[in-house]
PAMARMAR-442300 format. One record per residue: residue in one letter; z, y, x of N, C-alpha, C in turn. Coordinates in steps of 0.001 Angstrom, whole numbers, plus 500000, padded with zeros to 6 digits. Each point is the difference from the previous one (the first is absolute). Layout:
PAMARMAR-442300
AZYXZYXZYX ...
END
This chain:
PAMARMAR-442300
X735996131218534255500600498755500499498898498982500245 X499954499177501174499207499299500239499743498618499022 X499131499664499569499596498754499856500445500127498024 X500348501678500016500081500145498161499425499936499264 X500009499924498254499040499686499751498514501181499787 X500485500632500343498752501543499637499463499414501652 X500549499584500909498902499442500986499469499039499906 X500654498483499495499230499102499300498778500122499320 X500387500687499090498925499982498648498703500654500716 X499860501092500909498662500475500286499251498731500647 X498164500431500052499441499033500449500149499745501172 X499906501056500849499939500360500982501091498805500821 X501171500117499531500948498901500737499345498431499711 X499219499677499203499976498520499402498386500216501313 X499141501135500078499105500138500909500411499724501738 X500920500548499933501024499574501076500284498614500474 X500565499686499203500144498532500407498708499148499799 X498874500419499203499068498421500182499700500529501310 X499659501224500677499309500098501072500558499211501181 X501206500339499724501206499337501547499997498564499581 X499831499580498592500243498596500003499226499042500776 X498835500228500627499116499133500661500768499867501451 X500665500773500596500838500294501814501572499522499336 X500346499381498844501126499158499734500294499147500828 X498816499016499874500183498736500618500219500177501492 X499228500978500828500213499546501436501237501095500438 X500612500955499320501189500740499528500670499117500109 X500474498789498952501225499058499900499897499079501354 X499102499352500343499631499253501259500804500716501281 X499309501330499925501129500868501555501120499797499502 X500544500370498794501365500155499785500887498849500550 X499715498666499251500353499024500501499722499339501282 X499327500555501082500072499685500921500807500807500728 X499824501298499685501531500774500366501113499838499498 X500294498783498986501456499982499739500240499234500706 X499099498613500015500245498697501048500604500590501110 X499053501353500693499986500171501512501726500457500282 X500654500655499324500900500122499762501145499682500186 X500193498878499184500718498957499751500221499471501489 X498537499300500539499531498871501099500581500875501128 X499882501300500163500584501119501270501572499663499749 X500732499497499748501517499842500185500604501194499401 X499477500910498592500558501021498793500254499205499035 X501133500314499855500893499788498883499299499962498538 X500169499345498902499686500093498696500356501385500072 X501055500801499764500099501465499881499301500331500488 X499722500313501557499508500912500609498301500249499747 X499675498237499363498509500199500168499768501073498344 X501117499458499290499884500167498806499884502187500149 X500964500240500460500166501338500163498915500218500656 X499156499755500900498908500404501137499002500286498828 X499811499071499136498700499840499227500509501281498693 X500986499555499291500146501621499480499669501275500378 X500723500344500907500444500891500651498483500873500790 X499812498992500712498895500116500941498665500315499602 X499713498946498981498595499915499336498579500109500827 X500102499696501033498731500623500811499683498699500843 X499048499102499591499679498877500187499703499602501954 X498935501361500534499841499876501260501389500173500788 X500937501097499472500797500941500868501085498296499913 X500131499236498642500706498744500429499576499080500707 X498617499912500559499738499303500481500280500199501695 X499491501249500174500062499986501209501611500677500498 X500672499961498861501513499935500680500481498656500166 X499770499165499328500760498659499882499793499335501667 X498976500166500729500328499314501050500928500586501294 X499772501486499537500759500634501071501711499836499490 X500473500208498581501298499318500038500107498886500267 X499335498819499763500344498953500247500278499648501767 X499477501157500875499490499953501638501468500755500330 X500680500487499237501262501021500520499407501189500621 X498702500876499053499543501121500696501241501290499828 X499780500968501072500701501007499336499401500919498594 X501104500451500286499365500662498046499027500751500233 X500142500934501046499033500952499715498776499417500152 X499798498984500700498349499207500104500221499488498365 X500344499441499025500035499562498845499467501108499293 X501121501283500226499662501267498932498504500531500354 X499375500263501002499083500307500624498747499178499723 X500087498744499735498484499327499609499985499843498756 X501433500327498971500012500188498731499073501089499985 X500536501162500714499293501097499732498626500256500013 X499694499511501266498147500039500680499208498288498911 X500953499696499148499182498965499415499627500471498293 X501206500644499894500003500961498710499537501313500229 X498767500445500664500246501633500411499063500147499105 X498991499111499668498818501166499005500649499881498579 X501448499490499714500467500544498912499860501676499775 X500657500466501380499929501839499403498550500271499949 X498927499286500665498099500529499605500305499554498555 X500685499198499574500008499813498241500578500983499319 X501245500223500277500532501200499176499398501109499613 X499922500731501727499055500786500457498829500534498399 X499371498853499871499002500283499531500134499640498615 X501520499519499728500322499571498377500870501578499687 X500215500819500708500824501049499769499934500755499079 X498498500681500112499529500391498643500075499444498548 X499766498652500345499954499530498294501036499799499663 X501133499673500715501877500279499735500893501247499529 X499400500953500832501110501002499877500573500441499080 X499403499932498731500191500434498733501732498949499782 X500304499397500525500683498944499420501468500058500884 X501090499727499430501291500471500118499928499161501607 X500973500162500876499843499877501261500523497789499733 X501156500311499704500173498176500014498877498983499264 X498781500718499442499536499426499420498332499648500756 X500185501454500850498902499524501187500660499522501155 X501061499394500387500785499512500745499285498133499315 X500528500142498796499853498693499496498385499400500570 X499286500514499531498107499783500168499925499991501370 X500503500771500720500013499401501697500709498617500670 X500903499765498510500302498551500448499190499032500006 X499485500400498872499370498711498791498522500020500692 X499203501085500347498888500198500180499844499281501458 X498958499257499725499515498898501211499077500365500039 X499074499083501364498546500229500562499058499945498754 X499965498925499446498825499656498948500208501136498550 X500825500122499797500374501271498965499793501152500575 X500554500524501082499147501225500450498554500074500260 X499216498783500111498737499522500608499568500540498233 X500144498563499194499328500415498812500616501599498906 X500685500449500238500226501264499439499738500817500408 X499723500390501063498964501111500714498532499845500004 X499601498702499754498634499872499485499723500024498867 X501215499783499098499701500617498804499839501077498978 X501109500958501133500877501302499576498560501070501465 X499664500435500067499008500794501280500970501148499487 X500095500483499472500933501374499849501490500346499793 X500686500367499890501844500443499309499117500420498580 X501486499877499561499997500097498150499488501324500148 X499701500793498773499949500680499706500658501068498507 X500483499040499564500280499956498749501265499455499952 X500791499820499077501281499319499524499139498421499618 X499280499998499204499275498461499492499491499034501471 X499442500826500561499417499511501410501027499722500728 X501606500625500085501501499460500810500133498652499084 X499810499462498880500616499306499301498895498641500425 X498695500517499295499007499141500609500355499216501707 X499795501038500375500266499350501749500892499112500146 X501411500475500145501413499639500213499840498368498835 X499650499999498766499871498783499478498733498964501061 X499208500321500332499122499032500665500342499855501167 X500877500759501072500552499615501143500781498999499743 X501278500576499194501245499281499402499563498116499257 X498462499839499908500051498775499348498721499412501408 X499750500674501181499892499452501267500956499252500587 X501153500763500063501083499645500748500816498918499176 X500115500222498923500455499327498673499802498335500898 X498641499513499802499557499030500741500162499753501563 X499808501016500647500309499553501629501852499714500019 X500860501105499585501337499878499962499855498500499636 X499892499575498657500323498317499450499789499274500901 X498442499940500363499802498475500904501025499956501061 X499955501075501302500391499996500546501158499618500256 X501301500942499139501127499476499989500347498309499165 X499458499910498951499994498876499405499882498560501232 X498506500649500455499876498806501315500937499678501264 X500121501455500075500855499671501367501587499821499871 X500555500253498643501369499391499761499611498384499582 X499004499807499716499991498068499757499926499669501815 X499470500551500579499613499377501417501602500092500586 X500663501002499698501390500279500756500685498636499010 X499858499715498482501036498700499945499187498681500326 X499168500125500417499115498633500028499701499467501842 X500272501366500366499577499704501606500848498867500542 X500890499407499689500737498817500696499532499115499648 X499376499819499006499165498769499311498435500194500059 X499487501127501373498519499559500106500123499805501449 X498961499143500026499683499351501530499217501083500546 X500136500482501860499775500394500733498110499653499845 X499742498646500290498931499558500299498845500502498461 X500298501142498900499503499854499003499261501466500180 X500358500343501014498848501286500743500086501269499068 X501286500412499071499863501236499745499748501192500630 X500606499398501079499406501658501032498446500345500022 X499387498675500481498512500199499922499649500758498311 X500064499293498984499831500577498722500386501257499555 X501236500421500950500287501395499834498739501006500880 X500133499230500583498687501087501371498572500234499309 X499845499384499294498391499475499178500495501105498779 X500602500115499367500581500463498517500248501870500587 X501014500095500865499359501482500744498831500139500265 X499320499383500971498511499952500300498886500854498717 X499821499032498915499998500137498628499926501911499723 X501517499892499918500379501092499528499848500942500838 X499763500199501063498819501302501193498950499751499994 X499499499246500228498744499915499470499382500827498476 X500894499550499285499425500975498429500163501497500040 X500967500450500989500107501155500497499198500842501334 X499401499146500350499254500815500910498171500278499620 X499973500996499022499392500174499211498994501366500696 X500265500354500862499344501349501015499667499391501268 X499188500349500768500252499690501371500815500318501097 X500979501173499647501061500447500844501132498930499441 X499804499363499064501365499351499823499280498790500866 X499260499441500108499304498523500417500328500205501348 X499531501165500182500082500884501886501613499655500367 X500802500949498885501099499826500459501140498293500144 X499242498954499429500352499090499595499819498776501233 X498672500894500494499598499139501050500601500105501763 X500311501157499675500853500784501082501093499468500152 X500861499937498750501533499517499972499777498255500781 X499364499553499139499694498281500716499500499561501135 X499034500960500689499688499832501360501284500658500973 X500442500826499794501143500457500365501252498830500342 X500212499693498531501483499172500098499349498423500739 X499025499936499918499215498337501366500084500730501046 X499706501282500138500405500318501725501037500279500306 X501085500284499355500886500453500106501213498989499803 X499414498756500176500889499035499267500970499538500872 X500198500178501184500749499546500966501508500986499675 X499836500899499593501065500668499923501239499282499770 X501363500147500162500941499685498830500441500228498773 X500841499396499428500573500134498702498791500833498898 X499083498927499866498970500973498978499255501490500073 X500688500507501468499718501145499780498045499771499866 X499338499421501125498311500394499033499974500618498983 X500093499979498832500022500214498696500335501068499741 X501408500536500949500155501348499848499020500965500967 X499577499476500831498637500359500880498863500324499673 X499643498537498802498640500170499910500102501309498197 X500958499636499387499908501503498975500160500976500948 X500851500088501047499892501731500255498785500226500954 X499267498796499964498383500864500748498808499870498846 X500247498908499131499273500906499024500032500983498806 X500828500392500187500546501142499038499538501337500938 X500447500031501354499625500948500309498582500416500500 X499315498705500197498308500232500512499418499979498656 X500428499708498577499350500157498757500396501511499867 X500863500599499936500398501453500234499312500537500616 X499821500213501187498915500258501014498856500540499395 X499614498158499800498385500352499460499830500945498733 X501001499617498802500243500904498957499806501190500291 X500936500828500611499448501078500783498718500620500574 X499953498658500972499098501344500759498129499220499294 X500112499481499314498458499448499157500193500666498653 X501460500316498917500117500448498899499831499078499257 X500361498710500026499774498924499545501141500128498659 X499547498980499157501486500250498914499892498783499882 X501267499401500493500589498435499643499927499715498423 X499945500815499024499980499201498763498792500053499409 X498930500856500518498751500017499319499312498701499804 X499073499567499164499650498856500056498672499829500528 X499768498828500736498511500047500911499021499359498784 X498549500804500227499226500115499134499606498249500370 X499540499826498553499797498598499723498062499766500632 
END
């Protein structure tokens, strides 16, 4: 059971959380600028409230909120959810191994919970799958007290922004602060040069591509760099997670 105490008590979870505790602060910052954003798009207290449960995926709310608010059709909504959330399955993908051991609703659960910065720092911490029963317990406690921390801020923040958004002023630039606070948080992740490569691709992309409608850029500029980082992966043998020599 998650968050029990035989997962508590190891170090490994209390290791967990000091690591994530430093990406708290700009964690709660998006949140609450995604609850504001929310709210300010003409969604309901419910709906934002359910979006942010439910949803949990900070970009995939972001870049839906303007296309509902525009009266897009769904499938453009479902579709940049998708191409905005796609290197979730490069996450799984590569969390598969260190899961399987574990009853199916329970690696269902860790695909909820498990975000960018928790998959970021637990694969740099974990280089291998368990091996052992101690090494499943080890792991699963230091992921579980990653997420421990990203889950809190996040939701914590962005349900204050959903009751508070009628009582903050427009002119107080959360959006900007949200853009800076992601920023932040790719930045600490682009730790290889295929991720920097691929990072730089997506952004020159979505400025050229910006004329488009309804947000699509964005769904443009991920599906050209996903697939020219693929590419190169390929045909150079490059490995997106290796780390570039210092």
């Amino acid at each position: 059971m998650f968050f029990s105490p035989a997962i508590r008590r190891r170090p490994e979870f209390r290791a967990g959380i000091r690591d994530m505790s430093s990406a708290a602060l700009g964690i709660g910052a998006w949140g609450l600028m995604t609850g504001v954003a929310m709210v300010k798009s003409n969604m309901s207290v419910l709906e934002s409230v359910a979006m942010t449960l439910l949803v949990y995926a900070g970009s995939s709310q972001l870049a839906a909120i303007p296309l509902l608010f525009a009266g897009a059709p769904a499938w453009v909504i479902l579709a940049t959810g998708f191409c905005v959330n796609l290197r979730f399955v490069v996450f799984s993908l590569h969390l598969r191994p260190y899961l399987m051991h574990m009853p199916r609703w329970r690696r269902m659960t860790h695909g909820y919970l498990t975000a960018d910065l928790s998959y970021a720092l637990f694969t740099r911490q974990y280089a291998a799958p368990p091996a052992t029963l101690a090494e499943q317990q080890s792991q699963e406690a230091y992921l579980t007290g990653n997420y421990f921390v990203t889950w809190c801020s996040w939701m914590g923040m962005s349900l204050l922004g959903i009751a508070l958004a009628n009582f903050i002023p427009q002119n107080w630039g959360l959006g900007f602060a949200g853009v800076l606070s992601l920023v932040a948080i790719v930045c600490s992740m682009a730790t290889t040069r295929l991720r920097v490569l691929a990072a730089l691709i997506a952004g020159a992309t979505a400025v050229a591509a910006y004329a488009l409608p309804l947000k699509l850029n964005i769904v443009v500029a991920i599906g050209a760099a996903v697939l020219l980082c693929f590419w190169l992966e390929k045909q150079f043998g490059l490995d997106p997670d290796a780390e570039d020599d210092k």
